[in-house]
C-alpha positions as CSV (number, residue, x, y, z in Angstrom):
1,X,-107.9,-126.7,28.2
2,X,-105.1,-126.7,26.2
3,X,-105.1,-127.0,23.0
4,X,-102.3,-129.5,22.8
5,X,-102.5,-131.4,26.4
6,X,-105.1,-133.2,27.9
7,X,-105.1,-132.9,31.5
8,X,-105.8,-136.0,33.5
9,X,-107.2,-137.0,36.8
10,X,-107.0,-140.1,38.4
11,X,-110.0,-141.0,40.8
12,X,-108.8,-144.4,42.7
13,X,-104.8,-145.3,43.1
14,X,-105.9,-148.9,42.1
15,X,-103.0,-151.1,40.6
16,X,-103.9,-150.7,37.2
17,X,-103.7,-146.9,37.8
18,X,-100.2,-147.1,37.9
19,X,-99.8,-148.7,34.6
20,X,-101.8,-146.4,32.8
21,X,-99.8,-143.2,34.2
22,X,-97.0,-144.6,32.3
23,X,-99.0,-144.9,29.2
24,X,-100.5,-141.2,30.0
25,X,-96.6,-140.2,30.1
26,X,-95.7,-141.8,26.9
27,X,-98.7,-140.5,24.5
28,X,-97.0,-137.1,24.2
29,X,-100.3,-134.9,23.6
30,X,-101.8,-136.0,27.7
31,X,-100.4,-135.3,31.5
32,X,-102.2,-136.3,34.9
33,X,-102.6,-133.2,37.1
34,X,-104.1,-134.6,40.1
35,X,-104.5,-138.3,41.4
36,X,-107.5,-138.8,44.2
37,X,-107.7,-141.4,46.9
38,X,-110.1,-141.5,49.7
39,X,-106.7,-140.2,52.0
40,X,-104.4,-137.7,50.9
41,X,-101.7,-139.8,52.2
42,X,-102.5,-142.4,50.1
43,X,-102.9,-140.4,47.1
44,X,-99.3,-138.8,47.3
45,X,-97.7,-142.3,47.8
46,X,-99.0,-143.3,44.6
47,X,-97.7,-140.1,43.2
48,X,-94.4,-140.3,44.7
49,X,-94.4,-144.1,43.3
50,X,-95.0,-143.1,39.8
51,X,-93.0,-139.8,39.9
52,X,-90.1,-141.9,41.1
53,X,-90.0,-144.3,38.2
54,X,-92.0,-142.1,35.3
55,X,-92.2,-138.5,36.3
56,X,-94.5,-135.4,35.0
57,X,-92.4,-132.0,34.7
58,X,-95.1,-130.9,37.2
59,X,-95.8,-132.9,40.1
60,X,-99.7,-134.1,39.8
61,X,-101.9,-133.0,43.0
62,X,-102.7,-135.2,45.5
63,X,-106.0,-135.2,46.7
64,X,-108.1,-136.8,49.7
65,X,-111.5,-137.0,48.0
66,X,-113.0,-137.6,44.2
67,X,-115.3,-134.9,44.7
68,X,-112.4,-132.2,44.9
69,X,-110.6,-133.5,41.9
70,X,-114.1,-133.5,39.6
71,X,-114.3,-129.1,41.1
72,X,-111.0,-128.7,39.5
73,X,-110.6,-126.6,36.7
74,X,-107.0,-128.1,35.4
75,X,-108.5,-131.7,34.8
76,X,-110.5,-132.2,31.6
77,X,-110.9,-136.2,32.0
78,X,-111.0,-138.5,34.7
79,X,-109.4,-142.5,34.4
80,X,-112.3,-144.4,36.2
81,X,-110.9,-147.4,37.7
82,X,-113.1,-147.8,40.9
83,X,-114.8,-151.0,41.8
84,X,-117.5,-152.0,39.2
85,X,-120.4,-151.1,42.0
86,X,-119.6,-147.9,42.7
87,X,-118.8,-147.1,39.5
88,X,-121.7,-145.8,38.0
89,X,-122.4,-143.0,40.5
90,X,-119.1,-141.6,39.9
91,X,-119.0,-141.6,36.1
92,X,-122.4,-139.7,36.3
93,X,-121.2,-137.0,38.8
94,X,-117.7,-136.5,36.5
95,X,-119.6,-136.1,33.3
96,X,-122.5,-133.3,35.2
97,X,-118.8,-132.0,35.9
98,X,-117.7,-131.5,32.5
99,X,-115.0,-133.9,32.6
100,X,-114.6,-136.7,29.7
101,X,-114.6,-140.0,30.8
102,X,-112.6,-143.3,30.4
103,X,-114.2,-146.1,32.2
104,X,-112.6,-149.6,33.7
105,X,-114.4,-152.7,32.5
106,X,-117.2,-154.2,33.5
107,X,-118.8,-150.6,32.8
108,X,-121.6,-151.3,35.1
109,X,-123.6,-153.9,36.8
110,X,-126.3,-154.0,34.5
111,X,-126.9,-152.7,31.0
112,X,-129.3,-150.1,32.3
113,X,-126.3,-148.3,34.3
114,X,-124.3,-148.0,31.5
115,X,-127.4,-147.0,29.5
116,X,-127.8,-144.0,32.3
117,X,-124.1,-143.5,32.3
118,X,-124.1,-142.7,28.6
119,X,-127.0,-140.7,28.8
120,X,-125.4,-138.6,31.0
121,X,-122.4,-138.0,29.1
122,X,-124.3,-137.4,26.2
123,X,-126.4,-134.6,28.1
124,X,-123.2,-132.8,29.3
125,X,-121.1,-133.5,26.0
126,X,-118.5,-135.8,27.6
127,X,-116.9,-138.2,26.1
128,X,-116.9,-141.5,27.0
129,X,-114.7,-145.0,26.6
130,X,-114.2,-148.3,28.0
131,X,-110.6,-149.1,28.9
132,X,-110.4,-152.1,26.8
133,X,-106.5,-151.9,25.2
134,X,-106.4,-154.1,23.0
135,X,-108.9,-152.4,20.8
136,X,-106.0,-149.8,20.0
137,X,-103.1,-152.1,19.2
138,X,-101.5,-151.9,15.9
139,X,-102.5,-155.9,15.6
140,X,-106.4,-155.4,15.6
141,X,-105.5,-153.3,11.9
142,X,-103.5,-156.4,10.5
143,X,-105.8,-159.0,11.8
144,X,-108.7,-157.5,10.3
145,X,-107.0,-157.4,6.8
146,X,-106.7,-160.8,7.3
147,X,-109.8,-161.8,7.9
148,X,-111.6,-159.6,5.3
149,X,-108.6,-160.9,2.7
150,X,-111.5,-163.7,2.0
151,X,-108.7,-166.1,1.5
152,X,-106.7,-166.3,5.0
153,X,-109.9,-167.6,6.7
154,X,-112.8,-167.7,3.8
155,X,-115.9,-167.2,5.6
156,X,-115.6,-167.0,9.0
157,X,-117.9,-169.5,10.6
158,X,-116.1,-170.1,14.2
159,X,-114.7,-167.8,16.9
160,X,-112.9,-169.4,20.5
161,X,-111.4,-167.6,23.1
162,X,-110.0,-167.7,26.4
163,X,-109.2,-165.5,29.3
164,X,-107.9,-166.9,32.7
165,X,-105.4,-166.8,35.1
166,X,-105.1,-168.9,38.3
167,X,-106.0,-166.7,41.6
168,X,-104.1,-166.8,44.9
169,X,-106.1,-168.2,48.1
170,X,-105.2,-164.7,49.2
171,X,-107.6,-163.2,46.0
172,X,-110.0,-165.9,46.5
173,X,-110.4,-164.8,50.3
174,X,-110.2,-161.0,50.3
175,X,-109.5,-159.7,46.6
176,X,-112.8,-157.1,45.7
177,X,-113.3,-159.2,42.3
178,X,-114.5,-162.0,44.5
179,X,-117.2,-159.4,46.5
180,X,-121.0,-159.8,45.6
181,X,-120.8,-156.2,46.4
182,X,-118.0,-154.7,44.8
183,X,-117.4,-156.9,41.9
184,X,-120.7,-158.9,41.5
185,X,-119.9,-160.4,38.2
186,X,-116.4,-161.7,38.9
187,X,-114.5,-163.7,36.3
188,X,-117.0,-163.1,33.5
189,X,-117.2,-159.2,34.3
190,X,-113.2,-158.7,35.0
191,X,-112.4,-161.4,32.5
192,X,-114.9,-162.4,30.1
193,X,-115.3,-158.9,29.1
194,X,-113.0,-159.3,26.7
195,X,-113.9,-162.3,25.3
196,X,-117.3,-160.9,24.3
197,X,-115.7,-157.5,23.3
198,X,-113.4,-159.8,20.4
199,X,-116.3,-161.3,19.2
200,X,-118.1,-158.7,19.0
201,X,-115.1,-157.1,17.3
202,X,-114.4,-159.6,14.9
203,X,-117.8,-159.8,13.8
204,X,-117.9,-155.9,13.5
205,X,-120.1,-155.7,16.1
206,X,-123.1,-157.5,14.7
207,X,-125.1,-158.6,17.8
208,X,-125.7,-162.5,18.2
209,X,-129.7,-163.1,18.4
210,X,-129.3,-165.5,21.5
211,X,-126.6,-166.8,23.7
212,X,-126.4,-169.3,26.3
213,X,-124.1,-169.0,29.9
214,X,-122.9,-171.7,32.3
215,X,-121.4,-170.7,35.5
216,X,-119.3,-173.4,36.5
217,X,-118.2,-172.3,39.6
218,X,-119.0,-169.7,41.8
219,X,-117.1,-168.0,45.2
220,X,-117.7,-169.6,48.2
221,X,-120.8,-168.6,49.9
222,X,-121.7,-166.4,47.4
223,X,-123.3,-166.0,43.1
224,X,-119.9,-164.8,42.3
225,X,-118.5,-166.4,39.3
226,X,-115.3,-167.8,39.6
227,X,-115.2,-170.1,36.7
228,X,-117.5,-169.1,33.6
229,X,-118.2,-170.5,29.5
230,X,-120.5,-168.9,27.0
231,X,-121.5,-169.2,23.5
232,X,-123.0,-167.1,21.3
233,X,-124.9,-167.8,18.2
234,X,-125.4,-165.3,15.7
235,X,-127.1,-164.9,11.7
236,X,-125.7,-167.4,8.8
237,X,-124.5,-169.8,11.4
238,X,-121.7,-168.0,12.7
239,X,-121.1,-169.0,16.6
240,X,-119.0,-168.0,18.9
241,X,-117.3,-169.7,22.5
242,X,-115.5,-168.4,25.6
243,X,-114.1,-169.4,28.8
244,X,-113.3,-167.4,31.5
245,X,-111.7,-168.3,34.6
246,X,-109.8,-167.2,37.8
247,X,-108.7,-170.9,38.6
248,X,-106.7,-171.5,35.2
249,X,-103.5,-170.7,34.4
250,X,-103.0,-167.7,32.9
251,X,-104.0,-168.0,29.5
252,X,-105.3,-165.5,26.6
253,X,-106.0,-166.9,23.5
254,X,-108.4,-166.3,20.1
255,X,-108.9,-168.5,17.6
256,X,-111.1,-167.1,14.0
257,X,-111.8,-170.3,12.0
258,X,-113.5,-170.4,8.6
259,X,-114.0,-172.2,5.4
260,X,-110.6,-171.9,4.0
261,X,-108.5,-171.5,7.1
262,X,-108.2,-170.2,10.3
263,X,-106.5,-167.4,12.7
264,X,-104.8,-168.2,16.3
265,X,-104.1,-164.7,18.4
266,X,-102.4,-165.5,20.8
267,X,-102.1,-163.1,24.1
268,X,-104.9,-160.9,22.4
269,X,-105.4,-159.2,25.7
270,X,-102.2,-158.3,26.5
271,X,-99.1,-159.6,24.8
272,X,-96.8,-161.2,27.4
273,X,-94.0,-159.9,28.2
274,X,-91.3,-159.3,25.7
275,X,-93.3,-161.3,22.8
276,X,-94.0,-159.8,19.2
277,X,-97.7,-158.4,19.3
278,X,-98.4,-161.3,16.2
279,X,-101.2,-163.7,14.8
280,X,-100.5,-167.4,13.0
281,X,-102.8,-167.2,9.5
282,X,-103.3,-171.3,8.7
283,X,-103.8,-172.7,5.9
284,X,-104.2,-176.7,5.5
285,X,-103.3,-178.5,2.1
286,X,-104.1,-182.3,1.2
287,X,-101.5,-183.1,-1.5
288,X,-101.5,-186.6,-3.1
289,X,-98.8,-187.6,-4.5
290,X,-99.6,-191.5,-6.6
291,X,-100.7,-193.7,-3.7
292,X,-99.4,-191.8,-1.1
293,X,-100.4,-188.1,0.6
294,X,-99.4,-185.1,2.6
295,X,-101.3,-183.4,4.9
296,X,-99.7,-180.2,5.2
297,X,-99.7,-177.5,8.1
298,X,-99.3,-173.9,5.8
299,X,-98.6,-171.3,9.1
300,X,-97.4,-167.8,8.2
301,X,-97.0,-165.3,11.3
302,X,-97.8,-161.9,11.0
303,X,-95.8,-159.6,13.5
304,X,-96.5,-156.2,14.5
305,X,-93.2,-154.1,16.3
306,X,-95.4,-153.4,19.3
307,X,-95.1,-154.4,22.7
308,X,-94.3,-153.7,26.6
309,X,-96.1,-150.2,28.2
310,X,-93.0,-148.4,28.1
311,X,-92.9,-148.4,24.0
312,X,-94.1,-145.5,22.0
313,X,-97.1,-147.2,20.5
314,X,-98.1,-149.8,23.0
315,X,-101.8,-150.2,23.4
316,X,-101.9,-148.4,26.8
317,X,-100.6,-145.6,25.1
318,X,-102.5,-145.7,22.1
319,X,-105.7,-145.8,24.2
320,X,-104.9,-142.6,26.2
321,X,-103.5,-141.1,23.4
322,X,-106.6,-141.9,21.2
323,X,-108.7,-140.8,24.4
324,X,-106.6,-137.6,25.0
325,X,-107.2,-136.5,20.8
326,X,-110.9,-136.5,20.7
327,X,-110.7,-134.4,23.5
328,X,-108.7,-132.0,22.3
329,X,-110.6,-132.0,18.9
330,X,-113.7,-131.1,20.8
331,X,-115.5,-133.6,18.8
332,X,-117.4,-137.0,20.8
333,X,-117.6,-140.1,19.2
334,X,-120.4,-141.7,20.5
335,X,-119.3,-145.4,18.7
336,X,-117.1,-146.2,22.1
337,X,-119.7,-146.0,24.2
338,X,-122.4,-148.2,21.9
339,X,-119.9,-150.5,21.8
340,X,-119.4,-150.6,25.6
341,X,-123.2,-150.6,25.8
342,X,-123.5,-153.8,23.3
343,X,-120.7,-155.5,25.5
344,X,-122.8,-155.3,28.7
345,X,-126.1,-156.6,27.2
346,X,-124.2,-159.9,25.6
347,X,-122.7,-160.4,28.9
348,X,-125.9,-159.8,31.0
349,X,-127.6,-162.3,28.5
350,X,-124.9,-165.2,29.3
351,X,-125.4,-164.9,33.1
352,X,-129.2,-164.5,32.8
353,X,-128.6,-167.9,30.6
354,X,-126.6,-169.1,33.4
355,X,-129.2,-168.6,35.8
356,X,-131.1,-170.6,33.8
357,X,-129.4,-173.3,33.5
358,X,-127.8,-172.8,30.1
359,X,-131.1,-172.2,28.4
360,X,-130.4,-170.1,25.3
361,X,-131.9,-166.4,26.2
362,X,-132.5,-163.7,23.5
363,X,-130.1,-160.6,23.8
364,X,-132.1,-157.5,24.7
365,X,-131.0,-154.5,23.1
């Protein structure tokens, strides 16, 4: 390895693949050497794709099998983007290969493949992340000044979100997020992943003591879930909400209310195109004034110069960046996965909760 580049390899030439090349290309300390597809054909049409727009000095290999690019000895970690039910058995064959891992969300089916996954990583000193972006924009430092000013939102008693977007009857038919078993958590795995993972965030990663899950609509002819709210109760009151959805519009949203004020995020996932990453701090006033009053809206917005995958500090870029230097420091940090690992257990406990007809479940950690 060298001790300035972290070489990458790409096992799936998945969509999302293709953004995060760009974001390998702009972290300037991380290359991809090799790209792997289950044809070589179709691994050097991605790489012709990508070259053509946002191109290596050396042209990554194209490979016809993820077995070949975990022998080779010029990757040191592997982007992980294969479908959720598959994924487990390749993330546990790349880290017995030596090769650091960073993992597409849902980790795993269940909390006890992730808990294997992670074993495994720690056995052969890998390290290992979930590709969650947002938790390396510039926003997530400002926002938690905010909230731990203890006057922008006091004590924080509330947290909403929302993640949807409104699917095709082409997805609905034939995407793999609708396939019991390829994706068998659906919305709330591809989607309401990142719901959990703010809360969890905001509440710096204290785990709630129970939650409750209602699946409101499901795939046709299958447990899919298509449609999908949770809440999420935790010590000293605080709760928490979410709704995730592939029959919305697409909508991303937080909201962190308190006793003195509250915080709207909006596209905390990813900020739409062209928009400031930002967040609206709130403040409400009642002002009398003799007989008469004003209830007054106080709204400052805080704006962070970060935004679009192509610039220098996007979150895509600051998570393979972030990935690529622990690497190269030779030093693991096993916080990502715990954190990954916590995710997957509040999750599980919503759908078990679902399953149950919305009966609040203890989390099982």
């Amino acid at each position: 390895m060298s001790n300035s580049i972290c070489r990458w390899g790409i096992l799936s030439t998945a969509n999302i693949a293709r953004k995060n090349w760009l974001a390998i290309r702009n972290t300037g300390n991380a290359v991809v050497t090799a790209v792997a597809s289950r044809s070589v054909a179709k691994s050097q049409q991605f790489i012709d794709d990508c070259q053509g727009y946002s191109p290596f000095a050396t042209v990554p290999q194209a490979l016809g099998s993820y077995d070949e690019l975990l022998k080779r000895d010029d990757v040191d970690a592997v982007y992980i983007p294969l479908p959720t039910g598959i994924r487990k058995e390749w993330v546990i064959r790349a880290a017995e290969a030596g090769k650091h891992i960073l993992c597409e969300k849902p980790v795993g089916v269940v909390a006890a493949d992730v808990s294997e996954m992670l074993a495994a990583c720690k056995k052969n000193n890998v390290q290992f992340m979930d590709g969650v972006m947002f938790m390396h924009s510039q926003r997530l430092n400002k926002l938690r000044e905010a909230l731990d000013d203890g006057e922008s939102v006091g004590k924080l008693r509330r947290i909403c979100s929302q993640f949807s977007f409104a699917a095709t009857e082409e997805f609905v038919s034939s995407n793999i997020r609708v396939s019991d078993e390829l994706e068998p958590l659906g919305c709330l795995g591809d989607l309401g992943w990142y719901n959990i993972r703010f809360t969890l965030w905001a509440m710096k990663y204290e785990m709630p003591h129970s939650v409750s899950g209602r699946l409101l609509t499901k795939a046709g002819g299958s447990s899919v879930p298509m449609e999908f709210s949770g809440e999420l109760f935790f010590r000293d009151g605080v709760s928490a909400s979410f709704y995730c959805s592939f029959l919305n519009e697409n909508q991303q949203w937080a909201n962190l209310s308190g006793t003195k004020g509250f915080i709207t995020v909006p596209g905390f996932v990813c900020p739409f195109y062209g928009n400031e990453v930002s967040f609206d701090v709130s403040n409400v006033k009642f002002v009398p004034r003799g007989c008469d009053f004003n209830m007054e809206d106080h709204t400052r917005r805080v704006s962070i110069p970060e935004f679009g995958n192509s610039a220098p500090n996007a979150q895509e870029t600051n998570l393979f960046r972030n990935f690529s230097q622990l690497v190269l420091s030779g030093k693991r940090d096993e916080s990502w996965g715990q954190i990954a690992l916590q995710t997957q257990q509040v999750m599980e406990a919503t759908l078990a909760s679902a399953r149950q007809d919305g009966k609040a479940v203890p989390v099982a950690t």
